[in-house]
Structures are given as structure tokens and as C-alpha cells.
TIMAR-179070 format. One record per residue (C-alpha): residue in three letters; z, y, x. Coordinates in steps of 0.2 Angstrom, whole numbers, padded with zeros to 4 digits, always signed. Layout:
BEGIN
ALAZYX ...
REM end
This chain:
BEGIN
UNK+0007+0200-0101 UNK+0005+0188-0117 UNK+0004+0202-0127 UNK-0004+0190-0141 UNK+0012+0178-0141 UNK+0025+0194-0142 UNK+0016+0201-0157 UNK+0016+0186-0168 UNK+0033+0182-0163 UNK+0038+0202-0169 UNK+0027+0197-0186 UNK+0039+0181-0191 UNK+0054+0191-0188 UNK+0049+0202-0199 UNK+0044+0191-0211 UNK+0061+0183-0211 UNK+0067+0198-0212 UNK+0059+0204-0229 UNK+0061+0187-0235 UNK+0083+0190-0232 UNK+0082+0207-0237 UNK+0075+0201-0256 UNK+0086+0184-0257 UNK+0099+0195-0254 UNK+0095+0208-0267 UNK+0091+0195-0279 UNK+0107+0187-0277 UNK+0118+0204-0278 UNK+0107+0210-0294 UNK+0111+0193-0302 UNK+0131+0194-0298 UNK+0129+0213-0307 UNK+0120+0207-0322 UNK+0135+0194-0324 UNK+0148+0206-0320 UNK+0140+0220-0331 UNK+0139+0207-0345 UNK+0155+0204-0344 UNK+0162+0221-0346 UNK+0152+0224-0360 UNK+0158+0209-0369 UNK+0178+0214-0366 UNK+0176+0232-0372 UNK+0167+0225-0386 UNK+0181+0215-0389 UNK+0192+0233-0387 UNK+0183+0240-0400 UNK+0183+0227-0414 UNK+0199+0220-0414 UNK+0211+0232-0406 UNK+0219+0234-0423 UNK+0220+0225-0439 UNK+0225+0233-0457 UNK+0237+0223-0468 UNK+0236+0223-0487 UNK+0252+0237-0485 UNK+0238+0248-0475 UNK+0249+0248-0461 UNK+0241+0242-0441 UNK+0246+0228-0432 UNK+0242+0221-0417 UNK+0231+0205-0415 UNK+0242+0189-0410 UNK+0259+0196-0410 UNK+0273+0196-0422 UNK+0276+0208-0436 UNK+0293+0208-0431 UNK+0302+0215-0417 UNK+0312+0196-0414 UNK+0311+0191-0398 UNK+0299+0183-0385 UNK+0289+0200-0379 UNK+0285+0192-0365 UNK+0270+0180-0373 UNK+0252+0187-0368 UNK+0246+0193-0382 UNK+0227+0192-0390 UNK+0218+0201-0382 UNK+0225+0199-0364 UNK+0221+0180-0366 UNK+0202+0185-0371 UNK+0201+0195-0356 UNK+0209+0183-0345 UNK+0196+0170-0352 UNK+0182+0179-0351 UNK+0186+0183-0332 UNK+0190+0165-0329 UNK+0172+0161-0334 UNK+0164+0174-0324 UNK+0173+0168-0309 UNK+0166+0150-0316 UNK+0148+0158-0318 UNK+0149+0165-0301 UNK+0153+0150-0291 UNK+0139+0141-0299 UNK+0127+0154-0293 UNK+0135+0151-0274 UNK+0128+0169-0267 UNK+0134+0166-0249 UNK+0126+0149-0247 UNK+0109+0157-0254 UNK+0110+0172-0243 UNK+0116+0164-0229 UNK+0101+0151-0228 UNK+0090+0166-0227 UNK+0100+0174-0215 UNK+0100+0159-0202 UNK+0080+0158-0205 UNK+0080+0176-0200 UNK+0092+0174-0186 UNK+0083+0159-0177 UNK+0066+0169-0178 UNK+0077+0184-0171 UNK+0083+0173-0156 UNK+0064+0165-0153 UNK+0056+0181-0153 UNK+0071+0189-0136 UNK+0066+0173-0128 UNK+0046+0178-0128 UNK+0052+0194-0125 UNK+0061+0189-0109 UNK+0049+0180-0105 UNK+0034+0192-0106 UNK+0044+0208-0099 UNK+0049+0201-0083 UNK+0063+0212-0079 UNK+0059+0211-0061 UNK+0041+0214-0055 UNK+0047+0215-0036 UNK+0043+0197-0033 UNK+0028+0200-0037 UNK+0023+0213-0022 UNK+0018+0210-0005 UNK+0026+0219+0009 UNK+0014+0231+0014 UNK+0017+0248+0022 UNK+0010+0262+0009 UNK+0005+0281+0014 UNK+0018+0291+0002 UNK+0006+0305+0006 UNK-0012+0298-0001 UNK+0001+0290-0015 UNK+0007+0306-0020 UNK-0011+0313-0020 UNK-0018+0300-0031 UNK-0005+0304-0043 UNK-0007+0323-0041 UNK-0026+0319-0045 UNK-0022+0312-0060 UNK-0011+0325-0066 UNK-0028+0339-0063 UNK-0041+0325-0066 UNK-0031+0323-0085 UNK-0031+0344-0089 UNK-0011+0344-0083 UNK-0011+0359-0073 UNK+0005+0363-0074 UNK+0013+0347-0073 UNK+0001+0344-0056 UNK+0007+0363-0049 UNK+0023+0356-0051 UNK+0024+0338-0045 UNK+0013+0348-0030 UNK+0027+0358-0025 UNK+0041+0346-0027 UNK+0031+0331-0018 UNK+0021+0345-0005 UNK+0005+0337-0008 UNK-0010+0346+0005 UNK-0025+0351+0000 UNK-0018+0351-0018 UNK-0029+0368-0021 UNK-0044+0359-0020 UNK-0038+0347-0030 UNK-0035+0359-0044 UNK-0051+0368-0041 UNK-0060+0352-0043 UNK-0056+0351-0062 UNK-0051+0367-0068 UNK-0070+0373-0071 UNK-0073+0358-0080 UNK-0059+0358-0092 UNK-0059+0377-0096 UNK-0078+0372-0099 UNK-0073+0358-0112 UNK-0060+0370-0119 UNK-0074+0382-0124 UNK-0084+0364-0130 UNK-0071+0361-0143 UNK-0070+0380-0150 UNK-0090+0376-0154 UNK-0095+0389-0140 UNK-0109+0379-0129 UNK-0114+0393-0118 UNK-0103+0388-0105 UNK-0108+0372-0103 UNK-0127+0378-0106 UNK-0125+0389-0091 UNK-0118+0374-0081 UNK-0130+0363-0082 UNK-0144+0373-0078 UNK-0136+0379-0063 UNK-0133+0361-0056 UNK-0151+0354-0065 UNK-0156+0348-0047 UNK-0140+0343-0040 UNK-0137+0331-0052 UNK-0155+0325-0054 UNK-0151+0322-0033 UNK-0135+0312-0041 UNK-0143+0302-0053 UNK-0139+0312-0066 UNK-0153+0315-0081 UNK-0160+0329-0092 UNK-0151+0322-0106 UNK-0134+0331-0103 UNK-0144+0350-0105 UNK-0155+0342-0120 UNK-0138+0335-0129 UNK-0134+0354-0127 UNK-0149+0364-0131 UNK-0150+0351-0148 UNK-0132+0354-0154 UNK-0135+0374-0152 UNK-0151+0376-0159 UNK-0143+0366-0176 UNK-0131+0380-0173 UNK-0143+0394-0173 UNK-0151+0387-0188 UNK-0135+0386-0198 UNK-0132+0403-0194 UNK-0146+0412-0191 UNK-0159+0404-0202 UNK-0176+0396-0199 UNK-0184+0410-0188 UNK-0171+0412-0175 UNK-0170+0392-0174 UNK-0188+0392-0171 UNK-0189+0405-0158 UNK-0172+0397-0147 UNK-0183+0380-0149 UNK-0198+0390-0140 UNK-0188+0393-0126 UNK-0179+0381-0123 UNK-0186+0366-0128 UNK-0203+0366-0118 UNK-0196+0356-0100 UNK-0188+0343-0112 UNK-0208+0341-0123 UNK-0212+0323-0114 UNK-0192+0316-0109 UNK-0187+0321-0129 UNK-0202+0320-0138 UNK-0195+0312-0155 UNK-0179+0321-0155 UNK-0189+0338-0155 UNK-0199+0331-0168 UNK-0182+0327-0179 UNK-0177+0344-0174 UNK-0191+0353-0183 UNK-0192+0341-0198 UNK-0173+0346-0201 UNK-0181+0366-0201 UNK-0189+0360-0221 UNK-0168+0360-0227 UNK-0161+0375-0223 UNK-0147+0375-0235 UNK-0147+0358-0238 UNK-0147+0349-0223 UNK-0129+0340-0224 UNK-0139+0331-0240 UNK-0155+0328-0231 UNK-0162+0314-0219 UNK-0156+0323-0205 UNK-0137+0324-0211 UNK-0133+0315-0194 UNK-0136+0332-0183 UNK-0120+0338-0191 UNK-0110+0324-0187 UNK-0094+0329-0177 UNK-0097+0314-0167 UNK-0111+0322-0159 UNK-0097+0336-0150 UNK-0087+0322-0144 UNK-0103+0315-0138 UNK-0108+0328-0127 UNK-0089+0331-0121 UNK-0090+0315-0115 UNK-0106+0315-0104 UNK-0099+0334-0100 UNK-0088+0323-0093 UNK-0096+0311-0085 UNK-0111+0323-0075 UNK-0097+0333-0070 UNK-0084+0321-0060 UNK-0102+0313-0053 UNK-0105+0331-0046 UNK-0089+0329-0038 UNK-0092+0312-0031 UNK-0075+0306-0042 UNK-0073+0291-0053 UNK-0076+0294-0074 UNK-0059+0287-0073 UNK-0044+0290-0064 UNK-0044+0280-0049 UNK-0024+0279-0054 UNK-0026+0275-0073 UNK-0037+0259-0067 UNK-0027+0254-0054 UNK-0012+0254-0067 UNK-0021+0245-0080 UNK-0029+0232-0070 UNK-0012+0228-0060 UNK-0004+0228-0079 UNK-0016+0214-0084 UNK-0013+0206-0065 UNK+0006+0205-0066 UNK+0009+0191-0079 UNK-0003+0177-0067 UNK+0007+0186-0052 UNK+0024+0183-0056 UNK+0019+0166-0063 UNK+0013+0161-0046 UNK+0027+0169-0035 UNK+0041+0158-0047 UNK+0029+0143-0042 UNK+0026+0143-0027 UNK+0048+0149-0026 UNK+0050+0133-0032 UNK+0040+0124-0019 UNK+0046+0134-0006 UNK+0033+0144+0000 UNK+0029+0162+0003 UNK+0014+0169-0007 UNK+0016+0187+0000 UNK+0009+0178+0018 UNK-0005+0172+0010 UNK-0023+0178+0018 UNK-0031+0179-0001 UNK-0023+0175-0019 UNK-0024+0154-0023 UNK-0027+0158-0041 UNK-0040+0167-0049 UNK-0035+0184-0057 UNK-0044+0187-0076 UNK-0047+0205-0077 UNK-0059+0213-0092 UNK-0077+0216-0090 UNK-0071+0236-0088 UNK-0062+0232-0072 UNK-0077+0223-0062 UNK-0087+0238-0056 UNK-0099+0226-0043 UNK-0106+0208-0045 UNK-0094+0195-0037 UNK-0106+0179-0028 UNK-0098+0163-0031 UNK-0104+0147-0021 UNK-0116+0137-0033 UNK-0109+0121-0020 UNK-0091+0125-0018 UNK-0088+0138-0033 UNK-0079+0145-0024 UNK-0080+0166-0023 UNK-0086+0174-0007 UNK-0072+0183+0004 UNK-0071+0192+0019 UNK-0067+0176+0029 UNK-0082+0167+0019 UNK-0095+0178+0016 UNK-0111+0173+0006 UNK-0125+0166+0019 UNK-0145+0171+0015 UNK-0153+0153+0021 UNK-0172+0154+0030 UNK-0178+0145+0013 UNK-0171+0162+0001 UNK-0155+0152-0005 UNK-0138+0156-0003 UNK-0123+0150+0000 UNK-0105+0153+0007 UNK-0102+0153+0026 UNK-0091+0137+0023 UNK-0100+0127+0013 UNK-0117+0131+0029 UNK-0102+0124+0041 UNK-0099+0110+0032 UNK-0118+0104+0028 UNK-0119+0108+0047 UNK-0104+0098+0051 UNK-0097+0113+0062 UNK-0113+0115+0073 UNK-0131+0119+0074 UNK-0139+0104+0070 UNK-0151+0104+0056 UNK-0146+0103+0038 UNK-0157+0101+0021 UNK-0154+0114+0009 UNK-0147+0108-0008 UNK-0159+0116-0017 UNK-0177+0114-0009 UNK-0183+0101+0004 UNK-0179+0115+0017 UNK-0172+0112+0034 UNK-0161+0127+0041 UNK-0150+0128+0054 UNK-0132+0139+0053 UNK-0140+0150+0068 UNK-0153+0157+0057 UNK-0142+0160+0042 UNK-0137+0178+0038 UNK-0123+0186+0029 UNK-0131+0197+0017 UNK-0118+0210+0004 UNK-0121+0216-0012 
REM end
């Protein structure tokens, strides 16, 4: 998806946009002033010369006839100054020519409007089907992933009910799976560690067994004993450090060292060098590796195993349906394909093991052409052996050392 493309194409429309929306208010505001000048300037004429006085004191009418004699039907003063002074307001608002000026800006606006459907259309493939293979999926371990996610992500009851609706098995150890951690990270939020405390001391070798460290429980101990001493003052700080921080005196050396040094501040540690232990990123922090140590306990993912696949597919799709419409065009069936003929760009996020690519053919190895260990220590790809080899086990010279080797005494090797 050339999210890139769509996004620049939205910011000239509205740049056009703005650009017709203040040409048009110019223009309207323009055709008021002339329109307000010109009422102001009839009832001006109204009030000055709606009557005359003659040298009897007695009012007449400007431009008509003392008399009653004939002819009435002759406009008199003041409808010709009005009739005049319309005559050059129309005049004066013709010259201006408002629909030309907004109308230019409103064809700028409606070509970017008709670019930016087209990159629209293009980028949002309405129909992603031609980009599937037709492969037979479980709708039971489909509904499972999805029930996962639902638990994994702290949406109980949207998982109970997508359970019972899609009757997913074994959803109760599912649940079970996350419910400890999340009501652990609910009491992590309301600043009560205890929980957490409690957890990883009781799982301390479990996770060391995992891979896990010390640092989780330390992150723990730390933000609590910055709690006690806010709380409690310098004494009670003092004696949580004493028993707590003596398995942590060689792993956390420094940061126990900090610890004390913040003891010299207590009622002005926000304005002190150690300001940074009250950081509320150190919360998020430890949620995170809470986190972390506890899906690794539960042999899951950090991630949901749906959320990646999603994403990654999402970032697959554009190069997918790019190549299904090509190789339409040339009358051939991707889908039948043993392995993708293009090369799929995913973000450094997404690639979870090292990928070997053939320093002679660059190509990257596959099932059907696995990476080959060579007697010299050098590898290559099981295709490129064959073809040094010539299809047999004759003797070939490595390309990188003045080793012989034959394609007998190559082995695949995995990483």
C-alpha cells in the first residue's frame, strides 16, 4: 500500500481546497462592499434631496413640475439617480467577473479532487481475492488465533463471546493464560507493585530457565522503594533497601548506588539529580517487560501472533496484487507457483531469523535450495554446488579459496 503517494495526494486537495474557499470569500466580500457602497450612497441621496423649500416656504419635489399639468408618467429625480447608480454597480460588478475568478479555483480544486480517487483506487484495491492462493485453512485453529488475540489483548468479554458463538476448545486455557497477567498489570497502573513483586519472585527460576533476567524484580524493587521513600521517609526507605536489595549487590551495583544518593533529597527529589526515578515512564517501562517475562513464561509471542500476521500481510498486499494483474496479463497463474518470483519488503520488525542469500547466485535459500556447508567452511546454495559440479560429483574449486570439494561432501546446514 503506497501510503506515501495517497497522503500527498490528500494534502494538494486540500490545499486547493483552502486556496477556493479564500478566492471565493474574497470575491463575495468584494461584491458586498460594492453593493453596501452603493446602498449607502442612494439613501444618502434620500436624505438630502428628498425635498426642496421654495422662496414661499412651501416643499416641492426634485425634478418634477410645480404644477399638476400633464405628463406624470416621466421618472422623476431621484428614481433616475437610483436607476443610475444601479446601472453602475451592475457596470462595476461585471468588471470584477466573480464567476470566472472563482470558477478558476474551483477547476484547480476539482482536478486535484479527481487525481487524488484515482490514487485512491489505485492503492485500495477493492478486491484483494486475486491476491490469495487456494489453500485449505483449519476454521478451528483460525478461530483460536483470533480468540487468542481477543484474551492476549485484555478483551475478556469480547473473547467469552466470540468463544461461544464460534465454539472454540480449550478456550478456558486460553483465558486462563492471560487473566493473571492483566489483573497483575491492572494493580501496575493503580501504583500498587506488590502483585507484580510477588510474581516474580515466585517464578525467579523459571524464568532464569527461560532466559529471562533479574532485571524485571529489580525494575520492581527500585520503583517501590522510590515509593517508600516518598511516603514513608528516609528510615523506612533504608530498611526496604536492606532487605531487598542484597541478591541484586553485583547484577545492579550502580543503580543501588543512585538509589542511596537520591536518600540526601527527601523533599526535594523532583528538583534534584535524581528527578529521573519519578519519571512516569519508568511505570510504562516496567509494564512493558511485566509484559514481556510473562508471555515468555507462557511460551507465547510479545506480539499477537494475529496482529503480525495482519500487519505483515497489509504491507505484503500492494507487491501481491501488483503481481497477480502481471502475470494475468501474461496468462499465467501465480497461485501454482512453488515460491513467490518477486521478493517481498517487509520492516526489520517482521524478520524474526537471519535469511542466507547465495554470495554466487543472490539468490535467498528455500526449502528446495537449501544453503550447502562446503569441506573448505564456505557456503553456498544447493544450486549453485550443482551447477559448479555440472549435475554430478566431479570436483569443483571453491569460489572463494583454492579449495577442491565435491557435492557429496557438502552439507546442508539451518540457522
Amino acid at each position: 500500500m503506497d501510503l506515501p503517494s495517497v497522503k500527498d495526494a490528500f494534502e494538494r486537495v486540500v490545499k486547493k481546497q483552502k486556496t477556493a474557499y479564500f478566492k471565493a470569500s474574497e470575491v463575495i466580500d468584494k461584491m458586498l462592499l460594492e453593493i453596501e457602497q452603493t446602498k449607502q450612497g442612494m439613501m444618502m441621496m434620500d436624505t438630502t434631496g428628498a425635498v426642496g423649500v421654495d422662496g414661499n416656504g412651501l416643499g416641492e419635489r426634485e425634478g418634477g413640475g410645480g404644477g399638476g399639468g400633464g405628463g406624470g408618467e416621466a421618472p422623476t429625480g431621484f428614481e433616475s439617480n437610483h436607476r443610475t447608480a444601479l446601472l453602475e454597480l451592475n457596470t462595476r460588478l461585471s468588471n470584477m467577473a466573480p464567476v470566472g475568478q472563482i470558477s478558476a479555483a474551483q477547476k484547480e480544486l476539482n482536478a486535484a479532487l479527481s487525481k487524488y480517487g484515482k490514487v485512491v483506487d489505485k492503492a485500495f484495491c477493492p478486491d484483494i481475492s486475486k491476491s490469495c492462493r487456494d489453500l485449505d485453512f483449519d476454521p478451528a485453529l483460525i478461530n483460536q488465533a483470533i480468540a487468542q488475540h481477543f484474551y492476549r489483548e485484555g478483551l475478556f468479554e469480547l473473547g467469552d463471546c466470540f468463544v461461544s458463538e464460534a465454539n472454540v476448545p480449550a478456550a478456558d486455557a486460553l483465558k486462563d493464560q492471560f487473566l493473571e497477567m492483566y489483573q497483575i498489570l491492572e494493580q501496575v497502573r493503580h501504583r500498587n507493585l506488590q502483585p507484580a513483586l510477588d510474581w516474580a519472585t515466585r517464578h525467579r527460576e523459571e524464568l532464569s530457565q527461560k532466559g529471562g533476567s533479574c532485571s524485571l524484580e529489580f525494575q520492581l524493587h527500585q520503583l517501590q522503594f522510590i515509593h517508600v521513600f516518598q511516603k514513608q521517609g528516609q528510615r523506612a526507605a533504608l530498611d526496604y533497601a536492606r532487605a531487598n536489595f542484597r541478591a541484586f549487590g553485583v547484577s545492579h551495583f550502580e543503580e543501588i548506588k543512585r538509589l542511596m544518593g537520591c536518600m540526601l533529597f527527601p523533599r526535594k527529589l523532583d528538583t534534584s539529580p535524581y528527578a529521573d526515578f519519578l519519571s512516569p515512564s519508568l511505570w510504562d517501562e516496567v509494564a512493558t517487560q511485566l509484559t514481556r517475562e510473562c508471555c515468555n513464561l507462557l511460551g507465547q509471542s510479545w506480539e499477537s501472533p494475529l496482529y503480525v500476521t495482519i500487519s505483515a500481510g497489509s504491507m505484503a498486499l500492494p507487491t501481491l496484487l501488483k503481481l497477480a494483474r502481471v502475470m494475468a496479463n501474461k496468462k499465467a497463474e501465480w497461485a501454482t507457483c512453488k515460491q513467490l518470483p518477486v521478493e517481498i519488503e517487509l520492516e526489520k520488525e517482521f524478520q524474526f531469523h537471519s535469511i542466507f542469500a547465495c554470495p554466487v547466485s543472490r539468490d535467498q535459500s528455500t526449502a528446495d535450495n537449501p544453503p550447502m556447508l562446503m569441506p573448505c567452511g564456505h557456503v553456498l546454495c544447493k544450486q549453485s554446488i550443482n551447477k559448479l559440479a555440472k549435475g554430478s560429483d566431479r570436483t569443483f574449486k571453491c569460489p572463494y579459496c583454492p579449495m577442491e570439494s565435491r557435492s557429496s561432501q557438502c552439507r546442508e546446514i539451518r540457522f
